[in-house]
C-alpha positions as CSV (number, residue, x, y, z in Angstrom):
1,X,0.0,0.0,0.0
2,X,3.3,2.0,0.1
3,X,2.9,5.4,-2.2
4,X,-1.3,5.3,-2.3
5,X,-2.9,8.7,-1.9
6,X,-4.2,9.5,1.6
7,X,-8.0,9.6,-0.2
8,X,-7.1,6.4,-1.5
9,X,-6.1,4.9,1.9
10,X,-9.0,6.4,3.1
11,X,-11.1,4.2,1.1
12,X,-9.1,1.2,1.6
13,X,-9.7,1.9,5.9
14,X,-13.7,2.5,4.9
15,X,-13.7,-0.7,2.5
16,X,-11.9,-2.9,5.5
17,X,-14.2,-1.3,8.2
18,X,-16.7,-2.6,6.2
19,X,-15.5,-6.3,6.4
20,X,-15.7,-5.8,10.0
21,X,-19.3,-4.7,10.3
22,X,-20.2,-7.7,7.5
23,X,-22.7,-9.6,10.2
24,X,-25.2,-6.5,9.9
25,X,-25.4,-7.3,6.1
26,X,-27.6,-9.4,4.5
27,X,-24.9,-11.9,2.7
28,X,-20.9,-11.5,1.6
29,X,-22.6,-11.0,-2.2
30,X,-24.9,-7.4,-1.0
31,X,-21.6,-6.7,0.9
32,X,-19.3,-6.9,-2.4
33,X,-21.6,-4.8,-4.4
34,X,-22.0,-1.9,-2.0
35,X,-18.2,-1.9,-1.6
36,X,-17.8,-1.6,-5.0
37,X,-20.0,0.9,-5.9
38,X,-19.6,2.9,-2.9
39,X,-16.2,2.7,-1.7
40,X,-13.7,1.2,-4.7
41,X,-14.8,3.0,-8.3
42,X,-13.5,6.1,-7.9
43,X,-9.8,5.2,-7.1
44,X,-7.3,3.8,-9.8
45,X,-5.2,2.4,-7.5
46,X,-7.5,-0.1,-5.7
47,X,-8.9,-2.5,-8.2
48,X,-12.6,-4.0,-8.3
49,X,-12.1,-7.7,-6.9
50,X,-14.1,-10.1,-8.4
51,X,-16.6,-11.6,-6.7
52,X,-16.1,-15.0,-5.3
53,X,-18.1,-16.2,-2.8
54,X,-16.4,-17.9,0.6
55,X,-16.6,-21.9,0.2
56,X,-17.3,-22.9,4.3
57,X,-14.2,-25.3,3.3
58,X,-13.4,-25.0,6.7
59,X,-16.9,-25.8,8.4
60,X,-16.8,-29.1,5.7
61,X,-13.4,-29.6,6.8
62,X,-14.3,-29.7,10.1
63,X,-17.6,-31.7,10.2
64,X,-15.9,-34.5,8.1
65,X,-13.1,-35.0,10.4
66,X,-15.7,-35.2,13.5
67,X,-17.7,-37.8,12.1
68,X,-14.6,-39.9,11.1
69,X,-14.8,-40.9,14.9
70,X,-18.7,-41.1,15.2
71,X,-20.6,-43.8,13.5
72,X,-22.6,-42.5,11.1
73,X,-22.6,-44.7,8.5
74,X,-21.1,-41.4,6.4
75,X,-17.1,-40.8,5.2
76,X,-16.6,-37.7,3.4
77,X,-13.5,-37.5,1.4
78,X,-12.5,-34.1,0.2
79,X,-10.1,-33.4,-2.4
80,X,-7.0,-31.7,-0.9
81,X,-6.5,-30.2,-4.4
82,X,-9.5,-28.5,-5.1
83,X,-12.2,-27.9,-2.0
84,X,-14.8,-28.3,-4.7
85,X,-14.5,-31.9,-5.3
86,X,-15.4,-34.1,-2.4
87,X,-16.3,-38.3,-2.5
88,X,-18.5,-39.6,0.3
89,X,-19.1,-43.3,1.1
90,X,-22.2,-43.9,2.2
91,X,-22.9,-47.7,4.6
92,X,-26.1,-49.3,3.2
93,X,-28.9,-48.5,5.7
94,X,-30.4,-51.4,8.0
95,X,-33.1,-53.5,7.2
96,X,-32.8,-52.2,3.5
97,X,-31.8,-54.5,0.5
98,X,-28.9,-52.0,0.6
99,X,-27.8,-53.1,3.8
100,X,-24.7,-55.1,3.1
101,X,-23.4,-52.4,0.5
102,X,-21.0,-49.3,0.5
103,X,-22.0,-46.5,-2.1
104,X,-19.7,-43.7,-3.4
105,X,-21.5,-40.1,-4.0
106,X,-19.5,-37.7,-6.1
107,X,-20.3,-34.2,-4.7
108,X,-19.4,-31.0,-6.8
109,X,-19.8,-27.8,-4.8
110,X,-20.3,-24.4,-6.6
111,X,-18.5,-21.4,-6.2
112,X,-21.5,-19.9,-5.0
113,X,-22.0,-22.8,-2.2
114,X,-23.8,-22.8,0.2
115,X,-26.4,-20.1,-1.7
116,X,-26.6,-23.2,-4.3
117,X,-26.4,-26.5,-3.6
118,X,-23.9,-29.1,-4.7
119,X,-23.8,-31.4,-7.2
120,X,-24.6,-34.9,-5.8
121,X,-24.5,-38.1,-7.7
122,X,-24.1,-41.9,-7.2
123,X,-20.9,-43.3,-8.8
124,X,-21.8,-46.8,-7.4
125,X,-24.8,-48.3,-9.6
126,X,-28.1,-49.1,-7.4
127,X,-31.3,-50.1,-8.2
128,X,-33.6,-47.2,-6.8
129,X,-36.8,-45.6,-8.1
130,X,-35.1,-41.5,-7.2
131,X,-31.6,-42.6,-8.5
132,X,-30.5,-42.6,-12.5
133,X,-29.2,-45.9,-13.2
134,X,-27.3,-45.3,-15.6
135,X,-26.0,-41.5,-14.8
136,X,-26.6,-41.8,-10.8
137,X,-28.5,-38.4,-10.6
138,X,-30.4,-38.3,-7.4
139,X,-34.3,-37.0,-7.4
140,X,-34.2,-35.0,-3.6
141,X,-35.8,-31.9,-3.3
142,X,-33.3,-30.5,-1.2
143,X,-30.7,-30.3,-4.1
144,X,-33.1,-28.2,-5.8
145,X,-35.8,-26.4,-4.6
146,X,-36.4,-27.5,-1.1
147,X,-32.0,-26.4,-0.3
148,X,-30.9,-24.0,2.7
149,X,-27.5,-22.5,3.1
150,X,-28.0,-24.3,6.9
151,X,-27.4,-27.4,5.2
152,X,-23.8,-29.5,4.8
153,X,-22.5,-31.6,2.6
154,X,-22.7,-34.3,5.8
155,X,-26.5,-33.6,6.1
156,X,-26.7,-33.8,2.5
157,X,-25.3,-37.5,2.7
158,X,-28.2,-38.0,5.3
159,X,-31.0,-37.5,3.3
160,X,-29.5,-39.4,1.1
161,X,-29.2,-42.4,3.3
162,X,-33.1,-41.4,3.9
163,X,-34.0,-41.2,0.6
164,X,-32.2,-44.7,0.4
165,X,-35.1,-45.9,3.2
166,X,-37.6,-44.4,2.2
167,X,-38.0,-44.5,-1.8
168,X,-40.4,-42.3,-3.3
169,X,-42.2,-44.5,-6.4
170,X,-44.7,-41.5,-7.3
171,X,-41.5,-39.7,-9.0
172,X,-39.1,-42.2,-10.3
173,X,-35.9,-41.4,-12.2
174,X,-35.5,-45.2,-12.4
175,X,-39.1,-46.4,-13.8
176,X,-38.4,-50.0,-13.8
177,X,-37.8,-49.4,-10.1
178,X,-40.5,-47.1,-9.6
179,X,-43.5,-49.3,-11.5
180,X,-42.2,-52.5,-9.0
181,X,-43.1,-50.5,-6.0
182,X,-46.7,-48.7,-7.5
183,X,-47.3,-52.1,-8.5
184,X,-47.1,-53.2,-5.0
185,X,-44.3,-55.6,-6.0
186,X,-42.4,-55.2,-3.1
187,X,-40.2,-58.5,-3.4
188,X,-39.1,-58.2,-6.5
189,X,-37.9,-54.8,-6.1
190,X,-36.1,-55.6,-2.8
191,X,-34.3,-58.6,-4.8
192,X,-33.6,-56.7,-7.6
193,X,-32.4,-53.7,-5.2
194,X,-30.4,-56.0,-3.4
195,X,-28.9,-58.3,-6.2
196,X,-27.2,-55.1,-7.6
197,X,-25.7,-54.3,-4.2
198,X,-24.4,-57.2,-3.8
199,X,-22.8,-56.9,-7.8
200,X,-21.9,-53.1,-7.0
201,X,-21.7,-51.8,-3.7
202,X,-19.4,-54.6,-1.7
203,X,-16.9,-52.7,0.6
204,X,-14.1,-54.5,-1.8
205,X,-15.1,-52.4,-4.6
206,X,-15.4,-49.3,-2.2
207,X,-11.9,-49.7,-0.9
208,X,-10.2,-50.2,-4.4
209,X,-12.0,-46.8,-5.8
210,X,-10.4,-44.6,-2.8
């Protein structure tokens, strides 16, 4: 900051003041456009920053490395080369035909996480009416409309594990899936459900992807 203008460091004190009083603001986003219209325009020696919204890397961080000790049924596995990227193995949940299966989710967080939500998909193929077989997309409401900033990518692994419970067969991404269960056909989707677990999701196959 060495040879700035005092107006200029004047600005720069205002603009970092600012940063201080952020909790009285709505978001970081409404904070970054008053700065810039208010406090940086008029000065050629501050430039605009772009705006890039704060990934809670270390809230993930955090959470991830609690639950390692707890269990939860729920690893997350982050990407130490790019916080957007994380893995998370998910254990089958009890008295489901996914019980004796590990699945892998691929998670893709946005710049603009946690105002959006991540990216969540199955890597690990399984026979459910709300999952794609073939792409793995996951039909939950809280990856689109139904998302808070409250949630994490831990709690999104939950309702995963939920969904995985509790299938809904009214909206299926999977129709073969979804007309077993309308049908009332509850066996044959359990066997089905379960014979691809045991062809896809064995902890031996979950160990050799990490």
């Amino acid at each position: 900051m060495l040879g700035w203008p005092v107006r200029d460091m004047r600005k720069y004190l205002k603009f970092s003041q600012g940063v201080s009083q952020l909790s009285g603001r709505r978001s970081w986003q409404g904070f970054h456009e008053w700065a810039c219209k208010q406090v940086l325009p008029q000065s050629p020696h501050i430039s605009t920053p772009a705006w890039h919204p704060p990934l809670s890397g270390a809230r993930e961080y955090k959470e991830a490395s609690k639950q390692k000790t707890l269990e939860t049924g729920i690893t997350l596995i982050p990407n130490e080369s790019n916080l957007f990227s994380w893995r998370a193995l998910l254990k089958g949940p009890e008295a489901t035909p996914f019980a004796s299966g590990v699945f892998e989710l691929v998670l893709n967080v946005p710049e603009q996480y946690p105002l959006v939500p991540p990216a969540v998909r199955f890597r690990t193929r399984v026979f459910h009416p709300n999952v794609h077989f073939k792409t793995g997309e996951i039909c939950l409401d809280i990856l689109k409309t139904a998302w808070s900033p409250a949630w994490t990518l831990h709690s999104v692994c939950q309702a995963v594990l939920a969904l995985l419970s509790a299938p809904a067969a009214d909206s299926p991404l999977n129709c073969d899936a979804g007309n077993l269960l309308r049908s009332g056909d509850v066996m044959g989707y359990n066997s089905l459900a379960r014979m691809y677990t045991l062809e896809h999701a064995q902890p031996s196959l979950a160990s050799s992807a990490r």
